[in-house]
SETI-649810 format. One record per residue (C-alpha): residue number from 1; chain; x, y, z; residue in one letter. Coordinates in nm, 4 decimals. Each point is the difference from the previous one (the first is absolute). Layout:
N
(pt NUM, 'A', (X, Y, Z), 'a')
...
***
This chain:
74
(pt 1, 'A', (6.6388, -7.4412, 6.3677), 'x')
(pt 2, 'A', (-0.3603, -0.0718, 0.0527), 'x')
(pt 3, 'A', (-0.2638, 0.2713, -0.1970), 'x')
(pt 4, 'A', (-0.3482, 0.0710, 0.1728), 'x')
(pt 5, 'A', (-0.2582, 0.1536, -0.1294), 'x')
(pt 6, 'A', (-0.2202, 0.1503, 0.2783), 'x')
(pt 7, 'A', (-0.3171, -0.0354, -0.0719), 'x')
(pt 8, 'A', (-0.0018, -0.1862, -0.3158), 'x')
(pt 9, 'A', (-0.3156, -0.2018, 0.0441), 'x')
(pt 10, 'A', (-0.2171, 0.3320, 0.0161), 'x')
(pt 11, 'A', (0.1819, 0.1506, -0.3033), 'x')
(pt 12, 'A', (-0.0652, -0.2823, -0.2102), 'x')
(pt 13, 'A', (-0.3429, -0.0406, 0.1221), 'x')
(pt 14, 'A', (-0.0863, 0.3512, -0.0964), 'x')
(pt 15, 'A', (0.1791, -0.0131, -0.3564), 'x')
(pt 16, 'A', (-0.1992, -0.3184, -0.0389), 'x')
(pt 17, 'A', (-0.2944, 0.1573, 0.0442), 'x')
(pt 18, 'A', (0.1020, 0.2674, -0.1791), 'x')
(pt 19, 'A', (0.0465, -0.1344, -0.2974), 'x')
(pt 20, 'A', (-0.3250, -0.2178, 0.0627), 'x')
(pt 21, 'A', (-0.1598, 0.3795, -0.0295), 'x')
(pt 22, 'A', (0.1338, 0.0806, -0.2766), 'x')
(pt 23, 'A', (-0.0847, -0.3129, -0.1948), 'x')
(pt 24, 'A', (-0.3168, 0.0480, 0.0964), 'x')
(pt 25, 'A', (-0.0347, 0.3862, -0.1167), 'x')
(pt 26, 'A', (0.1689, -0.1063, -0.3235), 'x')
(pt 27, 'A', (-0.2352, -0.2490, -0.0570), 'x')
(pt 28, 'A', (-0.3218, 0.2157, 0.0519), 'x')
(pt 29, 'A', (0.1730, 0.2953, -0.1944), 'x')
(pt 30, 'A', (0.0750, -0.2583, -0.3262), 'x')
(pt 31, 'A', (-0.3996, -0.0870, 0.0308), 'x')
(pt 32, 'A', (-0.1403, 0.3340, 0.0334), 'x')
(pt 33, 'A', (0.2106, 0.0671, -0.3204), 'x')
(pt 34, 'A', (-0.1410, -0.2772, -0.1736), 'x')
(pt 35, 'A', (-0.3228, 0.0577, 0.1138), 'x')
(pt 36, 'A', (-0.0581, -0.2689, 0.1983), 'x')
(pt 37, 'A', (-0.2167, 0.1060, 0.2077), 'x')
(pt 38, 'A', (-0.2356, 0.2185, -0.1977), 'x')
(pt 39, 'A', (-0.3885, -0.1093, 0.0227), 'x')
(pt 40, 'A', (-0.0630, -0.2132, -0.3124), 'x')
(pt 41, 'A', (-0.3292, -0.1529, 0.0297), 'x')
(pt 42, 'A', (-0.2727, 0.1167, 0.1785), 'x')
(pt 43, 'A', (-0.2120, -0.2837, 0.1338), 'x')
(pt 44, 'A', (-0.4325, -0.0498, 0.1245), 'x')
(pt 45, 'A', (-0.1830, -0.2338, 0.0984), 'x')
(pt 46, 'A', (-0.3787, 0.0279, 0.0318), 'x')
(pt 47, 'A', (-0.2058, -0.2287, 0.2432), 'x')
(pt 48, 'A', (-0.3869, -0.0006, -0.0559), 'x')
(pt 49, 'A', (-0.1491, -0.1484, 0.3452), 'x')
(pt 50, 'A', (-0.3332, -0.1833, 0.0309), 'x')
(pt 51, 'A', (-0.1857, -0.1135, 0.2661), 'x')
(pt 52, 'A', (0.1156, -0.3033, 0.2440), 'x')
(pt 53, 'A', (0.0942, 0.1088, 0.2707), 'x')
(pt 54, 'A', (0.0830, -0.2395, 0.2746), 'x')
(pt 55, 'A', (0.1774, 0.0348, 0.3611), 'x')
(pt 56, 'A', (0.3192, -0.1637, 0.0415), 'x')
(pt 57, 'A', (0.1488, 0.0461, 0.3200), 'x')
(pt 58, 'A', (-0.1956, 0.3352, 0.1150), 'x')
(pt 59, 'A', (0.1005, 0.1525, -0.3599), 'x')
(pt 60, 'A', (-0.2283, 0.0812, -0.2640), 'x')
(pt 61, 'A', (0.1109, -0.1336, -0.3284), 'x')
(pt 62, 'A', (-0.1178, 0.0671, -0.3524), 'x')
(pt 63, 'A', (0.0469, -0.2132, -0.2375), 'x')
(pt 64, 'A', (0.1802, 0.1435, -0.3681), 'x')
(pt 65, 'A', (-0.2585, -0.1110, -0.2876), 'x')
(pt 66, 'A', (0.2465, 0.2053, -0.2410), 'x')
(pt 67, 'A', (0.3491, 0.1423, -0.0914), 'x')
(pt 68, 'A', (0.1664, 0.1673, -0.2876), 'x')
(pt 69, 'A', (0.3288, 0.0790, -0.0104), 'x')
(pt 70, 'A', (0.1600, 0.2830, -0.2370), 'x')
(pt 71, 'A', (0.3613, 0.0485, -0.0539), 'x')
(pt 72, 'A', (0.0527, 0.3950, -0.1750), 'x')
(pt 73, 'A', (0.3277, 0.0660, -0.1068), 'x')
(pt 74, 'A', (0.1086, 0.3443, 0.0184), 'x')
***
């Protein structure tokens, strides 16, 4: 006696991705509990601009004579 499913392809293609989902919301549920994606540092830069200017292909450019960068960790 020969068994068909009807419609097997789609039901295993949407358990699939089912359990794709789920993996997924697991995995973002385990972070946020471990704080994985809480703000840790807090990061600036600073850019002190001179003069030079110059035209480079009909845009004005300026160039950077200075730049600090500051990491605060909150």
């Amino acid at each position: 006696m020969k068994f068909k499913i009807r419609y097997a392809d789609q039901i295993v293609g949407v358990a699939s991705l089912a359990a794709i989902a789920a993996l997924i919301v697991l995995i973002f549920a385990i972070g946020a509990n471990q704080n994985w994606f809480a703000k840790k540092n807090s990061y600036y830069t600073f850019f002190v601009f001179g003069g030079g200017f110059f035209n480079r292909n009909g845009f004005d450019v300026q160039r950077i004579f200075y730049w600090k960068s500051k990491v605060c960790k909150s």
